[in-house]
Structure formats: structure tokens, C-alpha cells
Steps between C-alpha positions, in 0.01 A plus 500: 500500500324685776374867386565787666220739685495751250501229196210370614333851558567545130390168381159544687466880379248538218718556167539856425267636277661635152560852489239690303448797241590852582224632684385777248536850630495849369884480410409171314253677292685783450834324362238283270323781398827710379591170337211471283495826381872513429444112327221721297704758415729248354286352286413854350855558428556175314166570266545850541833536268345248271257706421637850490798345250397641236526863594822431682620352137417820360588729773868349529541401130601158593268322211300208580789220493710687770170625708380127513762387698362746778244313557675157460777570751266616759284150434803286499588657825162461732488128305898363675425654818123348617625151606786653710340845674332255803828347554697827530186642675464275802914493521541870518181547665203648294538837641828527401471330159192700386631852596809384316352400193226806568831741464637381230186491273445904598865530442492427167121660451606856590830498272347273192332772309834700508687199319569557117724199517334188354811253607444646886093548472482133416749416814309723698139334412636138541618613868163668534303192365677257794420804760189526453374153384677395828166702697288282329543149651551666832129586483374166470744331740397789768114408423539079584751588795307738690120512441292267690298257315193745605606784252786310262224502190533914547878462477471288211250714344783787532739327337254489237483846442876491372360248201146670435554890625800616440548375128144685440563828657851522326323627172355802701826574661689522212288664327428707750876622509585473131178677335345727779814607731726499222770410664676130462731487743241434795417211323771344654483777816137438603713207718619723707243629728348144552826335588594834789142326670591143497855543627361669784195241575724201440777712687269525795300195474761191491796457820884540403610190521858338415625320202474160489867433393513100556249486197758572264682169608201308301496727239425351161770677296482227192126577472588891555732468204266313246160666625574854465684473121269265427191720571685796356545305159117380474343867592721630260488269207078529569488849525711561115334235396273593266684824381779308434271203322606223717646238324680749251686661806857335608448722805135412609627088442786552715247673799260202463721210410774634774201572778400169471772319560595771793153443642526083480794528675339740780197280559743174523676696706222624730348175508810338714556785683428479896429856485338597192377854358168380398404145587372300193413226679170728628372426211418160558203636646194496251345848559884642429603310194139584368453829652830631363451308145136693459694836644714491269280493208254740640814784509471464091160575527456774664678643260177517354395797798605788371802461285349339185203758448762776570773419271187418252363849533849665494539347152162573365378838667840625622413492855779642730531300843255773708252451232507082496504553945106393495601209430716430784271715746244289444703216579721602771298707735218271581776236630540751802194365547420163348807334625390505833166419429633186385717432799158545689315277271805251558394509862204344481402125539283481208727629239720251318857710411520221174169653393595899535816365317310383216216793501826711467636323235153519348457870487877554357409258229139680411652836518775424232192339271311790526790767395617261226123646352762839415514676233738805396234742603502379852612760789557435866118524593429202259733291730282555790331224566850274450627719760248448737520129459880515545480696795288232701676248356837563551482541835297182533776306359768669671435426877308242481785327298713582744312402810485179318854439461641670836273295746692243462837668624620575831558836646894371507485421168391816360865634366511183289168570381546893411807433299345230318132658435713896411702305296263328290310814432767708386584230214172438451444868423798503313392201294118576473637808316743392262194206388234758475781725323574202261147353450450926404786536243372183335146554463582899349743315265211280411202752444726770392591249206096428438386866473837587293387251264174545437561884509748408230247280280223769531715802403500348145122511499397836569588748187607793717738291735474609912684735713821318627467706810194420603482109419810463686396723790183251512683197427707581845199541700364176365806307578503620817148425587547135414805482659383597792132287485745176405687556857160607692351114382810331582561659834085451568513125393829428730318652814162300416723165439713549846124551668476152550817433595393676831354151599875343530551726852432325815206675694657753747213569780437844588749621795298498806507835681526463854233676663573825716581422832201537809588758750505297867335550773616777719729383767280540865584774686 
């Protein structure tokens, strides 16, 4: 068959070269910029209400059973929708998506602290929890779409932030509104201002595009159906967990038994789908199936930042949140720094990412050892040093963790990636709670029963007896001093045993920056 002139012009044409990134431009930065600050902002909301509960129990009257469900709703809501925001994001365009989801969640910020409805709060803060956990995976799938290889490590150190920053500073901010201002309702308001700023730089910053309509003829409606009950179920049987006591609770056994079988379904589901939410078969790859394994036990420790010593000093010395924010300052502010100092240690040849992984890993582990020294005369200045050690560590184990695991994924292949990496560290959060929450109850059940006991026997010794009062007043802060050294050792001696698992990535080079182009010669005159 003879070939026409312009086949043969095509066949002897060089191939065409694939198309690449985005070339990164001030409206690029802008739109990833008011991303990361709303993504955040997010995360300051979720541990925000957690930790103002309290006074919102007694403020409303709602008691502890009905205000714990605050909480839980909002966590069962950012848990169903992180494996499906990058799917609805890339078919309704991000700019559309995020200043959708950016609405709602100030929607329901400006008119939540006028609810007195439980039945419609908890509505409201399950709607909120998808709106706003939706921002979250949007971050990270922005960061491997649209930085060049030169600067992605910077990205990925701002992701970061949303693990080792945000949860840090939330102690200050709520304290900050609940103690000093006064004033509770800008506990949920302080959203506000924040989110006016990143509608407009993501407003400006990314093109109006169209809908991609066609998508929805390969949409995965079976795993739609299991995935988003199923993850409902398992955030909510988690998070009542232990205040239900587990296995005593019909509920909580209907969450976990009926989220598993929901989530089997959704992963057999996914699995033969051509067009899959998040695709499972990714992690085939070593540095993911490891990366996310060691992620997801790291999210349990770092529980051991600033929430341990902070609910340990709110038992023994009645710290408010404003007075425990030290804790989390000391923590969270140097990653505005140290995170990128990390990226830029990434960057060089010499540096082994497996080996700032495991230093990280190292420090975690040695800070937890040295605050399990506590006693129940310890304040926040005897935590400095653990502090210190957390705050270089952290962010250590953060990025490099995730440089480790996201060099081996395309740029296309970042919405896969988001959902499955935002996913796994909401329910790891979730779960690294409810264990350290268990392994707590336990352990005060256990020493409680000691010092009761020997109390007991020595109150028949001593001729004048003892003030109830005061042995039980001491008793508590005993309990709750070994309580909390029992969870500092075990969260120290997982981080030092996961070290060496560090050795199981495959070595990711440093990215090569491409050097700044020469300026030609001048063309002759």
C-alpha cells in the first residue's frame, strides 16, 4: 500500500514530545498558596472543637455523651470524603470545587455558634467535616501536579505543616479565644477571615474552566455506595469507642463490624474498576506500601507532641488550653522554619532521605523517654527539652517520609495519591487516638487499683487514720502521672522500633536542580 505525502511527512517527523507541567507563575503560586492556608485552617477546625469541647459542654449544657458526638460527626465526615475530593476536584475543575467546598465550610462557621440544636449542630458539623476535609487532599494533589521537581520538596514540606503546625498552634488558638478574649464563638469564627483571602487568591490564581461531564459515565457508583457508609461507620465506631467501652457497645460493633464489610466491598470494588477513586494497585510500589505503613504509625505518635503532656497537666495542675500553649509553640512554630530546612537538606547529594527518616524517628522516640522521667510536679517548662526534640524531629520524619514515598509517582498520578495518603491519615489519627485513649483508660484502671490498695492496707496502720481529701487528691495526681509515663515509653519504644524499618525504602536520589539558564550572547548589531 503506497503512503501518501503527508503520511510519510508524519512517519519521518520526530514523535511529539509529551506535554509537560504547568509552567509555574504568580497565579500558580497564588491559588497554592490560598490552598495551603485554607488546608491549614482546616486542620485547626477539626482539632480546634476537640479541644474547646469541654467549655462548649458546659456552655450549652449538652453533657459529655451528647457534646462527644461533636467532635465524632465532624471526624466521620473529613474521614468518607478524602478518597473522593480529587475525583470531584479534577471533574468540576479545582477552582470550582474548592470555592465550593470553601463556601460551604464558612457557611456553616458563621451560623454554628448560634445553633442550640444538637440533632442540627451534629448535621451541620458532619457537612462541615466533608467541606473542609475536602481542602485537604487538594493541597497535596496541587503540590505533585504543579511544582517542578526543582522546588516539589518545599511543596511537600507545606503539606507538612497541616500534620506538624497546625495541630500545635491549635492549643494557643483556643485558648487564646476561650480564656483571654472570652468569647467562644470565634472559635469556630476565626475561619472566617482566612477563608475571604484564599477565595480570592485561588479565585484569581486558577482559569475557569468547564466541567468535565463525560467523567461521570465511568463513575464508580458501587464503590461510591460502600466507601462513603463504610468510612462513616469506622470513624464513628473509633471515635465512641472508648466512651462507649468497645466491645460492650451494640452501637460501636455495628460502626466497626458494618464499616468493614462496607469498606471490603469498596476496595473489591475499586480494585476492578477502570476508573478508580484511589488506585490500590500504586501500592505495589515498595516506597508506598512502606512509606504509607510507617505513616500510618507515626500519626499515633505524634500524639505524643503536645497532646499527651497537655491533657497530663490539665489533670494534675488544672492547666486551661492558653496555659498548656508552650507546649504546642514550641512545637509548631519552628516548623515554619524547620520544614523547609529539611526540604533543603533533601536537596543535597550527600544526604540519604532513609537516614533523616530514621534520625526523625530517633528524636520522637528519645523525646517520649525523656518525659516518661514525669512526675506530678512537672509544669510545661519541665517538658522542654521533649519539645525541642519533637520539634526537629517531627518535621524530619514528615517530609522526608514523604519525599520517600512520592518520588516514585507521576505528576498524573498525583489525585490517586492525595486521596490515598489524606485518607490514611485521617484514620490513622482517628485510630492512633482511640489506642492511646484505650492503652490510657487501662493503665489508670491499673495504678488507680495499686495506690487504692495499698492506701487501703496502710490506713489500718496509722492510729489517727489520713485525710480522705487529700490522699485521694494525691492518689489522682499519681495515677495520672503513670498513666501518662506508661503511654510516653510505649509511644518512644514504637518510634525507636520503626527507626530501622527506614532501611526497607528504596534510595530516592536527591532531585537535581537544573541550573539557571546563561544569558546569550547579544545578537550583532
Amino acid at each position: 500500500m503506497q503512503m501518501t505525502a503527508s503520511q510519510s511527512a508524519a512517519a519521518a517527523a520526530p514523535p511529539a514530545r509529551p506535554p509537560g507541567p504547568p509552567v509555574l507563575n504568580a497565579r500558580i503560586v497564588a491559588a497554592l498558596s490560598g490552598v495551603l492556608i485554607s488546608a491549614m485552617m482546616s486542620g485547626l477546625n477539626s482539632r480546634a472543637g476537640s479541644l474547646a469541647l469541654a467549655d462548649i459542654e458546659g456552655a450549652t449544657g449538652w453533657g459529655i455523651d451528647g457534646g462527644s458526638w461533636i467532635s465524632s460527626c465532624y471526624a466521620a465526615g473529613e474521614l468518607l470524603v478524602m478518597p473522593f475530593a480529587s475525583w470531584f476536584a479534577i471533574t468540576f475543575t479545582v477552582r470550582r470545587f474548592y470555592l465550593a467546598m470553601l463556601a460551604t465550610t464558612c457557611v456553616i462557621a458563621a451560623v454554628q455558634p448560634l445553633v442550640i440544636d444538637l440533632p442540627l449542630l451534629l448535621v451541620l458539623r458532619t457537612v462541615q467535616g466533608i467541606s473542609a476535609g475536602a481542602l485537604i487532599p487538594i493541597l497535596m494533589m496541587m503540590a505533585l501536579r504543579f511544582l517542578p521537581p526543582a522546588i516539589r520538596l518545599h511543596g511537600l514540606a507545606l503539606y507538612a505543616l497541616t500534620a506538624t503546625f497546625t495541630p500545635n498552634v491549635a492549643l494557643w488558638a483556643v485558648g487564646h479565644w476561650s480564656d483571654q478574649a472570652g468569647d467562644l464563638r470565634w472559635i469556630s469564627w476565626q475561619f472566617l477571615p482566612a477563608a475571604a483571602i484564599c477565595a480570592g487568591l485561588v479565585g484569581w490564581g486558577l482559569p475557569v474552566e468547564p466541567v468535565i461531564w463525560p467523567r461521570f459515565r465511568g463513575f464508580n457508583w458501587a464503590g461510591f455506595a460502600t466507601g462513603v457508609p463504610g468510612l462513616f461507620l469506622l470513624a464513628t465506631g473509633l471515635a465512641q469507642g472508648n466512651r462507649l467501652d468497645w466491645g460492650h457497645s451494640p452501637l460501636v460493633m455495628f460502626c466497626l463490624a458494618g464499616g468493614a464489610i462496607c469498606l471490603t466491598a469498596y476496595v473489591i470494588s475499586e480494585w476492578s474498576h477502570p476508573a478508580p477513586f484511589i488506585r490500590f494497585s500504586l501500592l505495589a510500589r515498595r516506597n508506598l506500601h512502606v512509606g504509607f505503613a510507617l505513616f500510618f504509625l507515626l500519626l499515633g505518635v505524634l500524639y505524643s507532641g503536645a497532646a499527651l503532656p497537655a491533657g497530663f497537666l490539665a489533670t494534675v495542675q488544672g492547666y486551661r488550653n492558653l496555659q498548656a500553649a508552650p507546649l504546642g509553640l514550641l512545637i509548631g512554630l519552628p516548623q515554619l522554619v524547620l520544614g523547609f530546612a529539611v526540604a533543603l537538606l533533601l536537596y543535597r547529594k550527600w544526604v540519604d532521605a532513609r537516614a533523616v527518616f530514621g534520625g526523625g524517628l530517633l528524636l520522637i522516640g528519645l523525646s517520649c523517654l525523656y518525659a516518661a522521667r514525669l512526675d506530678a510536679d512537672w509544669t510545661w517548662s519541665e517538658f522542654l527539652p521533649a519539645q525541642l526534640m519533637q520539634a526537629f524531629g517531627q518535621p524530619m520524619a514528615v517530609v522526608s517520609m514523604l519525599f520517600l514515598a512520592t518520588s516514585v509517582v507521576q505528576p498524573m498520578e498525583g489525585p490517586y495519591v492525595a486521596g490515598l495518603v489524606n485518607t490514611l491519615r485521617a484514620l490513622g489519627t482517628l485510630a492512633g487516638v482511640a489506642a492511646i485513649g484505650r492503652i490510657e483508660l487501662l493503665r489508670e484502671h491499673f495504678h488507680s487499683s495499686v495506690l487504692v490498695g495499698h492506701a487501703a492496707a496502710m490506713a489500718g496502720t496509722l492510729p489517727g487514720g489520713f485525710d480522705v481529701d487529700t490522699v485521694e487528691s494525691a492518689i489522682k495526681a499519681q495515677v495520672a502521672a503513670l498513666t501518662a509515663a506508661d503511654c510516653y515509653r510505649i509511644l518512644g519504644w514504637t518510634a525507636l522500633a520503626m527507626a530501622p524499618f527506614a532501611a526497607l525504602f528504596t534510595h530516592i536520589p536527591a532531585p537535581v536542580i537544573p541550573p539557571a539558564p546563561r544569558p546569550g550572547p547579544e545578537p550583532a548589531q
